[in-house]
Backbone as CSV, one residue per row, in Angstrom:
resi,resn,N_x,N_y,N_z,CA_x,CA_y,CA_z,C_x,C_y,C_z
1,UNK,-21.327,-13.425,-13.628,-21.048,-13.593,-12.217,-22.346,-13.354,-11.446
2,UNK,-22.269,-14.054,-10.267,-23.867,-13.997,-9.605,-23.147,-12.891,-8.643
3,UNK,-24.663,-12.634,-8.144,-25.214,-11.083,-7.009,-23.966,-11.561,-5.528
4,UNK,-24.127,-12.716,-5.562,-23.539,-13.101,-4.201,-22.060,-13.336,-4.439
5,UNK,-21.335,-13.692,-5.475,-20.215,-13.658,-6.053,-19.692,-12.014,-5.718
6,UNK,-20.135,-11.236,-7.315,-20.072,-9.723,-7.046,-20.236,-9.049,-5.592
7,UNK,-20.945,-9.306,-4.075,-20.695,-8.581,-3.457,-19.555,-8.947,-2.922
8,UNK,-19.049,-10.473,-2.579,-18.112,-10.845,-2.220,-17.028,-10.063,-2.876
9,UNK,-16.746,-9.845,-3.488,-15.812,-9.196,-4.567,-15.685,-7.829,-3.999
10,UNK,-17.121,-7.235,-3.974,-16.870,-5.532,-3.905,-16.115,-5.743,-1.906
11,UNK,-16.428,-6.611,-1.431,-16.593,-6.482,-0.167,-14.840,-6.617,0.497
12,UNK,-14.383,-7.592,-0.525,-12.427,-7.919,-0.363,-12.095,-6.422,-1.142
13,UNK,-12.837,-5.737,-2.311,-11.949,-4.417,-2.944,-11.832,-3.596,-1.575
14,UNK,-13.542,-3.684,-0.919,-13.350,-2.540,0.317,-12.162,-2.708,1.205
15,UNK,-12.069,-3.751,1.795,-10.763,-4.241,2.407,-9.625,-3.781,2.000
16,UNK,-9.460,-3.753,0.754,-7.823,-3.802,0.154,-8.208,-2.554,0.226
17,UNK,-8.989,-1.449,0.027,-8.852,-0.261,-0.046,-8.352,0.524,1.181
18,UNK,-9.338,-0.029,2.185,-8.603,0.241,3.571,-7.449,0.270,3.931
19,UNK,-6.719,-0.768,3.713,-5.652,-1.919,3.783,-4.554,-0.857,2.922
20,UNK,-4.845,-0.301,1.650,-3.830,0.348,0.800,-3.741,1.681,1.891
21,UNK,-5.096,2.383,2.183,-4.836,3.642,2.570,-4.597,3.865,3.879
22,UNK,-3.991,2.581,4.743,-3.391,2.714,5.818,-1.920,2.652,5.246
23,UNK,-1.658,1.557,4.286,-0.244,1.568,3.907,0.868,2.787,3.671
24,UNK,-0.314,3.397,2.889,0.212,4.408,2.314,0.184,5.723,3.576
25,UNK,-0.979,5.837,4.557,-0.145,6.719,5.332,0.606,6.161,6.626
26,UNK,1.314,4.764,6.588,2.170,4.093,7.391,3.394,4.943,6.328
27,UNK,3.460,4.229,5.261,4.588,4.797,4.369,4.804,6.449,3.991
28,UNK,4.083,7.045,4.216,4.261,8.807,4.087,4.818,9.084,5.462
29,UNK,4.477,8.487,6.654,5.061,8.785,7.847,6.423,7.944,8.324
30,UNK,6.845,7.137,7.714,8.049,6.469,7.521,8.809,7.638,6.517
31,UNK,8.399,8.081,5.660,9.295,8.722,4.685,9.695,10.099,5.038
32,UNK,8.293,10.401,5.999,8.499,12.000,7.175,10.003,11.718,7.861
33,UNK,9.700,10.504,8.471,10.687,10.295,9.656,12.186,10.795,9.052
34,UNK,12.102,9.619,7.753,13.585,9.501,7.594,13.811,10.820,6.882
35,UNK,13.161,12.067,6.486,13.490,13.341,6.085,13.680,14.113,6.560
36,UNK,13.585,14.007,7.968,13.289,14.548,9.093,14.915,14.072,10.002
37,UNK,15.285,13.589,9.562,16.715,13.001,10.373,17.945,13.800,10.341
38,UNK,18.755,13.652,10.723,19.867,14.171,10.469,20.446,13.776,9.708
39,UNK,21.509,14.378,8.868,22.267,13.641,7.408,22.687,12.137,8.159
40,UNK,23.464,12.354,9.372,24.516,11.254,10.289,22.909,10.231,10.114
41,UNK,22.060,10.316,11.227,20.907,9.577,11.550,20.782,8.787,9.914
42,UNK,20.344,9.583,8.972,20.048,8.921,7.704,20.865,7.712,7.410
43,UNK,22.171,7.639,7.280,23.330,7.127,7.432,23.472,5.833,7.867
44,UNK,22.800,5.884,9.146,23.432,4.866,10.323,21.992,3.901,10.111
45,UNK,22.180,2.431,10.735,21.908,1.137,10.526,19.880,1.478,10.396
46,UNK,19.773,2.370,11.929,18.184,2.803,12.033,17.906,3.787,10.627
47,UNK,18.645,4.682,10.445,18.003,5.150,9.006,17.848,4.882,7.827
48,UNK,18.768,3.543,7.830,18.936,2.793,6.383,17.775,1.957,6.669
49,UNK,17.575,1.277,8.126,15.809,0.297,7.985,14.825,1.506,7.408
50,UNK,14.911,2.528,7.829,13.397,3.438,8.043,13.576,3.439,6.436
51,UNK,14.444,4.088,5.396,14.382,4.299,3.999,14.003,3.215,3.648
52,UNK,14.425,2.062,3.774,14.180,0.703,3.151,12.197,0.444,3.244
53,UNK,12.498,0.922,4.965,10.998,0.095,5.301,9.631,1.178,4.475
54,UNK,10.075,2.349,4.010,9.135,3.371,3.260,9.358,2.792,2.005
55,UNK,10.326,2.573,0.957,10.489,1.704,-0.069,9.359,0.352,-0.455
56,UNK,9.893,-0.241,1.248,9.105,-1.211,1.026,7.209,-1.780,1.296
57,UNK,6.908,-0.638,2.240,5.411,0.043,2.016,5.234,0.346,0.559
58,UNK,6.174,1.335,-0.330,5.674,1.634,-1.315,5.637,0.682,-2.097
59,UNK,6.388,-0.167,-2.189,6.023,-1.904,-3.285,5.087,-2.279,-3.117
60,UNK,4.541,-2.227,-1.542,3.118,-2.865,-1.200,1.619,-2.255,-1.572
61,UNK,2.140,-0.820,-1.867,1.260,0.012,-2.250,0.562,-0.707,-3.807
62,UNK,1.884,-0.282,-4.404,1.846,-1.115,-5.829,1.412,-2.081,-6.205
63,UNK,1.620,-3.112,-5.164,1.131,-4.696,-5.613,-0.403,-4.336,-5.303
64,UNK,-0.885,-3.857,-3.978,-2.579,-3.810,-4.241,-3.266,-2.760,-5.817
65,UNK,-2.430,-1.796,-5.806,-3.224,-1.275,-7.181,-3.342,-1.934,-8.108
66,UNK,-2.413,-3.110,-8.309,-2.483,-4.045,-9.446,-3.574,-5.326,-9.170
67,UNK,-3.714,-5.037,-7.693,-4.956,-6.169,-7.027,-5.844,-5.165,-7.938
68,UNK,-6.037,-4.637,-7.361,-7.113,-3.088,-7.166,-7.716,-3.586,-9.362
69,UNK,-6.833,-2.918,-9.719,-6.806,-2.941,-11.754,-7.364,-4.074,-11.594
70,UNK,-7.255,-5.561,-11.652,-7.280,-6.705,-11.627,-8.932,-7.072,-11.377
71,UNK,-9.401,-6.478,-10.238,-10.953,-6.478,-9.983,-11.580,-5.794,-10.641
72,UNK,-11.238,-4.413,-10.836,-11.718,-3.080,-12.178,-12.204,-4.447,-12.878
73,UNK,-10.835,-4.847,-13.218,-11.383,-5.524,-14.776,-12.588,-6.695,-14.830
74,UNK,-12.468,-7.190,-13.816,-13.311,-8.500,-13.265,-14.995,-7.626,-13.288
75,UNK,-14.821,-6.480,-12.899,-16.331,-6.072,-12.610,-16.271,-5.397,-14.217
76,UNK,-15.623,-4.826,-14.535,-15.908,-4.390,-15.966,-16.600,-5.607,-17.231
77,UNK,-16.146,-6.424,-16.999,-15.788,-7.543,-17.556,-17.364,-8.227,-17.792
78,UNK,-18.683,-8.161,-17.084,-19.524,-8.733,-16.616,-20.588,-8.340,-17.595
């Protein structure tokens, strides 16, 4: 892989890194919220989005670490 390839590369990991470690404290403060509720609150239509929507941060988390592994290997690889 060329010099200008590879920075391009390191330069989208920086991104996704950003990108993960906002996710992840979007999703720790979604998961505050809904622990933070009342049993009833948990329950009802708004606490079933908030559980879902921390769930579904955390999938997103996941899919970039597998971005994340995926480049490891690309720069390992060289």
């Amino acid at each position: 892989m060329n010099k200008a390839r590879r920075k391009e590369i390191e330069d989208a990991r920086d991104l996704l890194e950003r990108a993960k470690d906002t996710l992840e404290k979007c999703r720790d403060e979604e998961r505050e919220a809904f622990d933070n509720m009342p049993e009833g609150l948990q329950n009802s239509e708004r606490g079933q989005q908030t559980d879902t929507n921390a769930s579904e941060l955390e999938s997103a988390c996941e899919v970039l670490d597998e971005i994340l592994s995926s480049l490891d290997e690309i720069e390992g690889g060289e």
